[in-house]
C-alpha positions in Angstrom: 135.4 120.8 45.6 134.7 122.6 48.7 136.2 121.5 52.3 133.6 122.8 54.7 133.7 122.7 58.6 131.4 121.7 61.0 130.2 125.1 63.8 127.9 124.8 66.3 124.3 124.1 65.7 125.0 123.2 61.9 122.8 120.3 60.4 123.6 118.4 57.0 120.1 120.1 55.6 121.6 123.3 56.4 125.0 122.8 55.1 123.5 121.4 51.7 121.2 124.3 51.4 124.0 126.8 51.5 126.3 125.2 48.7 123.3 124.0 46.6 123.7 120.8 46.6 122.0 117.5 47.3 122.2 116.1 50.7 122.5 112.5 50.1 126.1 113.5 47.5 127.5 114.8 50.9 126.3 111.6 52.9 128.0 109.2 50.0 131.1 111.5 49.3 132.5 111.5 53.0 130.7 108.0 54.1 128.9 109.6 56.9 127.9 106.9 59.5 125.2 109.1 60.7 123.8 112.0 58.6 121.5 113.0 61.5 124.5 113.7 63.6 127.3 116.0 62.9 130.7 116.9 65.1 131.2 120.4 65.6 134.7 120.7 64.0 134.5 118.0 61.4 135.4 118.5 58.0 132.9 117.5 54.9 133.4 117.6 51.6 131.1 119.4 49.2 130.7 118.3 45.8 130.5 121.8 44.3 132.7 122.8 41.5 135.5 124.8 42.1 139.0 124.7 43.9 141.3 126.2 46.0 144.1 128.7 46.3 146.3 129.4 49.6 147.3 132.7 49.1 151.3 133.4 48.6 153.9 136.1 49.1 153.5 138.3 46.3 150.2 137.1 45.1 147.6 139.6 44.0 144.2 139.1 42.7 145.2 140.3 39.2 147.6 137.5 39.5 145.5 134.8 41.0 142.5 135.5 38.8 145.3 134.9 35.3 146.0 132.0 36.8 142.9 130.5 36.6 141.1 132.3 33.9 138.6 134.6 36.4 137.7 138.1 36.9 138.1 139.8 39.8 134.7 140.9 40.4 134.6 136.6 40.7 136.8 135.9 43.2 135.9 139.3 45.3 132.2 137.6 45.0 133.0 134.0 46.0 135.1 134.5 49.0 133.1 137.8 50.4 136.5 139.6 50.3 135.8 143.3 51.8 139.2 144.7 51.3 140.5 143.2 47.7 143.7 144.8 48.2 144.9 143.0 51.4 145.9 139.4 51.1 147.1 137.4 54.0 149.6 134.9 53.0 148.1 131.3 54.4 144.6 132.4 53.9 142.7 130.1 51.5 140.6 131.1 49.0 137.7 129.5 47.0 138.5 129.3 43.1 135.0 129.2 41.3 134.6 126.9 38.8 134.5 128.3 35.0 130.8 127.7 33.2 130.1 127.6 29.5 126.4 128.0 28.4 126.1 125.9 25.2 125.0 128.0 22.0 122.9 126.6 19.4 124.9 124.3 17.2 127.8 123.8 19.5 129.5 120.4 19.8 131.5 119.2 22.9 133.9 118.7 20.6 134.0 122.7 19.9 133.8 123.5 23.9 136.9 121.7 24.2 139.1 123.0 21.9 138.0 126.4 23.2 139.0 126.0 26.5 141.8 123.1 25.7 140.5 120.4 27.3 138.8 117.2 26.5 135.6 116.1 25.2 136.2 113.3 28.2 136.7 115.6 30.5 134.1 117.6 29.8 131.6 114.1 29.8 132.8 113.5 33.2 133.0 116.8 35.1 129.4 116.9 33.8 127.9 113.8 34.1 127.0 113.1 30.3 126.2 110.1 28.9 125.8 111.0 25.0 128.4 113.6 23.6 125.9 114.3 20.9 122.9 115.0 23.5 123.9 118.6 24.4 121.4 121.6 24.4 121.3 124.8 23.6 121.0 126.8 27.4 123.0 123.9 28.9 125.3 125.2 31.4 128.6 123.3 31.6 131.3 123.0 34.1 134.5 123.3 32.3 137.4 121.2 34.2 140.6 123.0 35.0 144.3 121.2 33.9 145.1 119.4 36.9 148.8 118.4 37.6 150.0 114.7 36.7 151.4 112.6 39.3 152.4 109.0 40.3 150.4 107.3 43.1 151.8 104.2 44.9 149.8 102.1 48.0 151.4 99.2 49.9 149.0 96.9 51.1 149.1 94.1 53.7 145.7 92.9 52.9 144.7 89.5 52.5 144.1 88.6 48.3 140.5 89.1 49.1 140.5 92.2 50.7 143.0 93.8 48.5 141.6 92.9 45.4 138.3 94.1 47.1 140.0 98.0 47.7 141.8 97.7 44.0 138.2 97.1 42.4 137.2 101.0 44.4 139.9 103.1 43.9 142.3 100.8 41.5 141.6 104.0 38.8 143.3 106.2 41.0 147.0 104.0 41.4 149.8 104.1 39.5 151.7 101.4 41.1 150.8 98.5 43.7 153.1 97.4 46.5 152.1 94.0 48.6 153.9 94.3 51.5 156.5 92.7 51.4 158.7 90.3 51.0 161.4 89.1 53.8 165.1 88.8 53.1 166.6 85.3 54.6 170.3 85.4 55.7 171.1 83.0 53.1 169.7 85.8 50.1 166.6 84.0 49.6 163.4 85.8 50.1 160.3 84.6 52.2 157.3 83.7 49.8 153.5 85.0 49.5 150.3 84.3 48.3 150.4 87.8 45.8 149.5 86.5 42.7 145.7 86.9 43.0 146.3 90.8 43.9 149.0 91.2 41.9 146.8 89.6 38.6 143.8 92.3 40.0 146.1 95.1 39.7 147.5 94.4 36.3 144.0 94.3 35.3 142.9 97.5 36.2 146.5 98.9 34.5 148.2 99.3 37.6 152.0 98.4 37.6 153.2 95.9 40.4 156.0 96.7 42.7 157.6 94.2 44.5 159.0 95.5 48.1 161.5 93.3 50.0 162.2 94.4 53.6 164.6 92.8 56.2 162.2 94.3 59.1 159.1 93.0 61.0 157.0 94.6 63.4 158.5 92.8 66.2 162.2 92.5 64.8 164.8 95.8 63.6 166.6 93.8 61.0 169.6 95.5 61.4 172.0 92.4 61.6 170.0 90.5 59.4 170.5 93.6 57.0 174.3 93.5 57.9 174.8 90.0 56.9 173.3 90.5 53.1 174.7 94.3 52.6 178.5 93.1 53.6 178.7 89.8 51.5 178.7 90.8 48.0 177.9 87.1 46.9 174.5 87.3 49.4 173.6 91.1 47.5 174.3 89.0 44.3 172.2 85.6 45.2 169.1 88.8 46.4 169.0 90.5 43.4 168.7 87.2 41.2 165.8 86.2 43.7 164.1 89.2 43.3 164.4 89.0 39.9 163.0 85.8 39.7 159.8 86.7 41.4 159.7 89.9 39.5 159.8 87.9 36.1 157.5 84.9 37.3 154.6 87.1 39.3 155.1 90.2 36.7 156.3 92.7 38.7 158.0 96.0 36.9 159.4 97.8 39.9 161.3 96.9 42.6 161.1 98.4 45.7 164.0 98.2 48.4 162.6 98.9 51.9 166.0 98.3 54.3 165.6 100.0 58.0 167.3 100.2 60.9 170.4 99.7 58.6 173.8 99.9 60.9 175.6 103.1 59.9 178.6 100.8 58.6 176.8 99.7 56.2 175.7 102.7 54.6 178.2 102.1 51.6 177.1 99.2 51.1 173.8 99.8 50.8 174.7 102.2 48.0 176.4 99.5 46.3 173.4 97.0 46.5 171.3 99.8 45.2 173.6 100.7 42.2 174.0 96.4 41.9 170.0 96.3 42.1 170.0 99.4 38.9 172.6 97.3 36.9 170.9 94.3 36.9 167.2 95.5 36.7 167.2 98.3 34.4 168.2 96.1 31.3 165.5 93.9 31.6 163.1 97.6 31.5 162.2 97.3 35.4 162.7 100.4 38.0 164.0 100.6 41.3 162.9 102.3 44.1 163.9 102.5 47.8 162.4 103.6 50.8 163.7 106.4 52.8 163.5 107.1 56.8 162.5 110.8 57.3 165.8 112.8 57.8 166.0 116.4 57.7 170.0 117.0 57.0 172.7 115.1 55.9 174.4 114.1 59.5 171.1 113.5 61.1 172.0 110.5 64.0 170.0 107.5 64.9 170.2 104.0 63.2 166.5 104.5 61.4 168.7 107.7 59.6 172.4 107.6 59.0 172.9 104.4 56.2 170.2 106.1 54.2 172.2 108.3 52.2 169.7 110.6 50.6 172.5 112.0 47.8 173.0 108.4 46.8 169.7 106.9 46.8 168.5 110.1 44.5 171.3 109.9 42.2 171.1 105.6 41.8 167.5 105.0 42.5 164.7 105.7 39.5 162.7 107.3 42.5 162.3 107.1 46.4 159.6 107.0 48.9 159.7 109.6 51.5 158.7 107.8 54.4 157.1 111.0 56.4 155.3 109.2 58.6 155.1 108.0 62.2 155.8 110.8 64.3 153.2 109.9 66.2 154.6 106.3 66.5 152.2 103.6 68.3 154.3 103.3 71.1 155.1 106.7 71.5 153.2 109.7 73.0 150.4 111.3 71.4 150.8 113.3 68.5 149.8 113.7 64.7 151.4 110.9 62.7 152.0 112.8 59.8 152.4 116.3 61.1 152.7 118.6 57.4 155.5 120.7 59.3 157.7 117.9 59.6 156.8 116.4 56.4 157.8 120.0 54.9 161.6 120.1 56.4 162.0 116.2 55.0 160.9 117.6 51.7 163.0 120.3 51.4 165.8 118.9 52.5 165.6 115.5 50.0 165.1 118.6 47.4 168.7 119.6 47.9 170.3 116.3 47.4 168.1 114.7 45.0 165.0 116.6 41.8 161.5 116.3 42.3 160.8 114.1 40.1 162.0 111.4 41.5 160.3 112.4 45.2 156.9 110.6 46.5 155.3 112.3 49.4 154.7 109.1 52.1 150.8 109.6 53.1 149.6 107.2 56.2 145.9 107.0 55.9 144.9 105.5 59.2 144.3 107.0 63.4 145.5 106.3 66.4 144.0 106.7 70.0 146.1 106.5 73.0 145.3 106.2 76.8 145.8 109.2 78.6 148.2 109.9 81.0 150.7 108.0 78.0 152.9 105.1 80.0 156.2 104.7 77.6 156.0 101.8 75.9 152.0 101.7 75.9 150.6 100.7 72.7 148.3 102.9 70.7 145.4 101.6 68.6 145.3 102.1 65.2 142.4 102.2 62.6 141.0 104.0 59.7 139.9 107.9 60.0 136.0 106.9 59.8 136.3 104.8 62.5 138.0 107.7 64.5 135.1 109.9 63.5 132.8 107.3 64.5 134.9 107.2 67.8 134.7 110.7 68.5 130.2 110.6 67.4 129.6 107.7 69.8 131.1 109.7 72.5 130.0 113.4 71.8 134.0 114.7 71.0 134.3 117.9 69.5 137.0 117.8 66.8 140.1 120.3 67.6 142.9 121.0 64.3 146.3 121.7 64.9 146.7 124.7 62.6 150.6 123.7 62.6 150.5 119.9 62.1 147.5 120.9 59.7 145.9 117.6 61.9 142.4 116.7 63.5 142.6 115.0 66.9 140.1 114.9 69.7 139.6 113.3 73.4 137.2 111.4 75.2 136.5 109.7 78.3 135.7 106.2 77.5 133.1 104.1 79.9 136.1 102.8 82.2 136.7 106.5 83.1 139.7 106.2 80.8 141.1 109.4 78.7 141.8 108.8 75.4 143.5 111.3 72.8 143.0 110.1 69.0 144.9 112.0 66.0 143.4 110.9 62.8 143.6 112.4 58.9 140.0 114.4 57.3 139.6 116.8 54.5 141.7 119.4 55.7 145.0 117.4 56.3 144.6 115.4 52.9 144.4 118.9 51.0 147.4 119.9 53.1 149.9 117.0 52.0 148.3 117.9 48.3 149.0 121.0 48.6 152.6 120.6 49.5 153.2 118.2 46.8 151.9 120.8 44.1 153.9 123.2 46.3 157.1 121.4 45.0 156.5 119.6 41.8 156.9 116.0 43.6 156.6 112.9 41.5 153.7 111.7 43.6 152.2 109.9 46.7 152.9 106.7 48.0 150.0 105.8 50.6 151.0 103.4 53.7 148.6 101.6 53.6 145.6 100.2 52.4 142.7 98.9 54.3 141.5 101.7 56.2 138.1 103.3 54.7 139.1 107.2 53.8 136.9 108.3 51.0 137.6 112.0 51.9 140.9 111.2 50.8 140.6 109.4 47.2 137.7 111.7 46.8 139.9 115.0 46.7 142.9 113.1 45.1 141.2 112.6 42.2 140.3 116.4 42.5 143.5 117.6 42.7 145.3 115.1 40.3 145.0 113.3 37.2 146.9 110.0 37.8 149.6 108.6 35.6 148.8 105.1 34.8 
C-alpha cells in the first residue's frame, strides 16, 4: 500500500490515474467525506501492492533488494532513484510488490509453496473466489510474510456501539478491554453492563480483558489507590472480585490500570501485581498492567515513580505502554502521541523489561484547542475524520511535524476564534508501525475505540497479521 500526499492543484482523478487504480477504492479506503475536495497536505492511501522501506545506516540496495526478493533494476525503477549508490538514512522507499504470471497447469496450491506462502493468502491478496478458477496469463500478487503481533483496544462505548465497531474491525483484535472497572475502598469493584460486548467479542475470537482502574476523569485516585495497595487483606478481597467477574463474564486477562499511585506505594503495587500472578495464572488467565510513560528509572512526578518498569516487566505476562497524551486536553497544543517521545519510552522499557512483553499505546482520536491556549482550557477531542472534515469546511492546509511524525493544522472559526487541531492520518499510523517492527514489540494496544480511522486499520492489517 502506498501513502500518498496531497500538493497543490492535485484532484482524486488525477491521483488515481497515476497509481492505476480505481477512484472509488481510494474514496472507500480513507472514508473521504468529499471526493471532489482534497486538502493540500493530506495523506491518502492507495490500494496498490507493495510496501515500504525507511532506509537504515548501513543499508544498500544489494541489501534491501535480498530482503525482499527484488532486483535492483526494480527498486532503482519504482522510486526514480538517479544516483543508486547514495542512500539517505530516513528516506523512504517504495517496495514493489512481487508478481507471478500463472503457467498453464499451475495450481495455487503450487504458487504457494513456491514462494512459501499460503493458498489463503494468495485468495485474499487477489481477490479470488475459486482456488481452482485460475488461468493461464493470470498475473498474481504474491503477499510478502508480514510480522505477527498482538492488538488490544479499550473501549468506553456503550454495548451497542461497541459491538457495532467489533462487527468492522473485530478480525483485526487480539484482545478487548471495556473500560473499566472501579475499585471501591472496601475491595469491591463497581459493576457494568459488559456482557453484551464482551459475548460479541468472544464471538469473533477475540479474548476479553477485564481492566480495573482506581482513576476517573474527574478524580486522581491516588488515596483511594493507597487504601487497597497498603491493606494486604483489601489486595486480597480485589483479586478474589476480579476473579469473580473474570470467571462469571469470561474474561482471560486481567488488566491492572493504577495511576497517580503515591510513590510510597510503589512496593506495594509490586506485591499486588506478583499477588494478582499467583492467584490468576493457575486458573490459565494473564495479567497485564498499564504503564505511565517514563523515560528512566528516577523519572519524578506521581503519574511516574510507583510504576516500577523492572518489576512490572519481570511479574506481569505483558504491559501497556501508555505513550500517549502529550498533548493532554487541558494542556497546550501539541501532537498527542508525538513518535519521538514514544521512541525514548520504548527504549528505555527495553532496558528493564524484553520485547515481547511491550505493546506500543496508540490514541486514535484529535484534538483542537483555542488559540492563544488559557491553562486549564479544555481541548476538544474527536476522531481524525472529523479533524479532516474540520480542516475541509474551513479551507486548512495540512502541515506535518517531520519530528513528531504528526499532522495538525489551524483555522479561524466564524467567532474570529484560532483554533490549532493535531490529529493522526496515514503518515503517523505507519510511523508508530514502523517503530514497533523497529523493535520486535509484542503489539498495539489502541486507546480507544469509537473514533472512525480507517486509514489506520486499513494499513494495520497491511503491515501485520494479527495473533488471534
Amino acid at each position: 500500500m502506498i501513502i500518498h500526499v496531497v500538493s497543490v492543484g492535485e484532484s482524486l482523478w488525477q491521483i488515481a490515474n497515476r497509481y492505476a487504480v480505481n477512484m472509488n477504492s481510494i474514496v472507500q479506503l480513507n472514508g473521504l467525506p468529499d471526493p471532489n475536495r482534497l486538502l493540500v497536505g493530506q495523506s491518502l492511501l492507495i490500494p496498490k501492492p507493495g510496501t515500504s522501506h525507511i532506509i537504515k545506516y548501513g543499508d544498500t540496495l544489494w541489501s534491501i533488494s535480498q530482503q525482499y526478493g527484488l532486483t535492483i533494476q526494480a527498486i532503482v525503477q519504482s522510486n526514480q532513484l538517479t544516483n543508486p549508490n547514495v542512500l539517505y538514512p530516513g528516506t523512504k522507499l517504495f517496495i514493489p510488490a512481487i508478481t507471478h504470471i500463472v503457467s498453464p497447469g499451475e495450481t495455487l496450491a503450487q504458487i504457494a509453496r513456491r514462494y512459501r506462502t499460503t493458498v489463503q493468502r494468495i485468495m485474499e491478496e487477489n481477490q479470488i473466489a475459486n482456488p481452482n478458477l485460475i488461468y493461464p496469463g493470470t498475473v498474481l500478487v504474491i503477499p510478502r510474510a508480514k510480522p505477527t503481533i498482538e492488538v488490544n483496544a479499550y473501549t468506553y462505548q456503550t454495548n451497542d456501539a461497541a459491538i457495532a465497531t467489533l462487527n468492522e474491525i473485530g478480525h483485526l483484535l487480539t484482545y478487548f478491554s471495556p473500560f473499566a472497572y472501579m475499585i471501591r475502598e472496601d475491595g469491591t469493584l463497581q459493576q457494568m453492563n459488559d456482557k453484551p460486548m464482551v459475548d460479541a467479542a468472544i464471538s469473533k475470537n477475540i479474548t476479553p480483558m477485564l481492566s480495573i482502574t482506581n482513576f476517573t476523569s474527574t478524580q486522581a485516585g491516588s488515596n483511594l489507590a493507597n487504601v487497597i495497595l497498603a491493606n494486604p487483606a483489601l489486595r486480597e478481597k480485589l483479586i478474589n472480585n476480579a476473579i469473580q467477574i473474570m470467571d462469571t463474564k469470561d474474561y482471560k486477562v486481567l488488566n491492572i490500570d493504577f495511576e497517580n499511585v503515591l510513590p510510597a506505594d510503589r512496593e506495594n503495587y509490586n506485591q499486588f501485581l506478583q499477588l494478582a500472578v499467583d492467584r490468576l495464572h493457575p486458573k490459565g488467565y494473564l495479567v497485564s498492567t498499564a504503564l505511565a510513560p517514563k523515560v528512566s528509572a528516577t523519572q519524578g512526578g506521581l503519574l511516574y515513580e510507583a510504576h516500577d518498569y523492572e518489576a512490572h516487566g519481570r511479574i506481569a505476562d505483558f504491559v501497556v505502554l501508555m505513550t500517549y497524551e502529550w498533548g493532554y486536553r487541558k494542556g497546550p497544543p501539541q501532537a498527542i502521541s508525538p513518535i519521538n517521545q514514544m521512541r525514548r519510552v520504548v527504549e528505555y522499557a527495553l532496558t528493564v523489561m524484553p520485547a515481547e512483553k511491550i505493546f506500543l499505546g496508540f490514541q486514535i482520536y484529535a484534538r483542537d484547542w483555542l488559540l492563544p491556549h488559557v491553562q486549564g482550557q479544555e481541548a476538544e477531542t474527536f476522531s481524525p475524520q472529523e479533524a479532516i472534515s474540520r480542516a475541509l469546511k474551513y479551507g486548512a492546509a495540512i502541515q506535518y511535524d517531520t519530528t513528531a511524525q504528526s499532522p495538525f493544522f489551524r483555522y479561524v472559526d466564524e467567532q474570529g476564534r484560532g483554533h490549532e487541531v493535531w490529529f493522526e492520518d496515514a503518515r503517523s499510523a505507519q510511523a508508530k508501525f514502523d517503530l514497533v517492527k523497529q523493535y520486535n514489540l509484542r503489539g498495539v494496544s489502541y486507546w480507544a475505540l469509537g473514533y472512525p480511522y480507517p486509514q489506520n486499520w486499513a494499513l494495520l492489517n497491511d503491515n501485520f497479521t494479527i495473533k488471534k
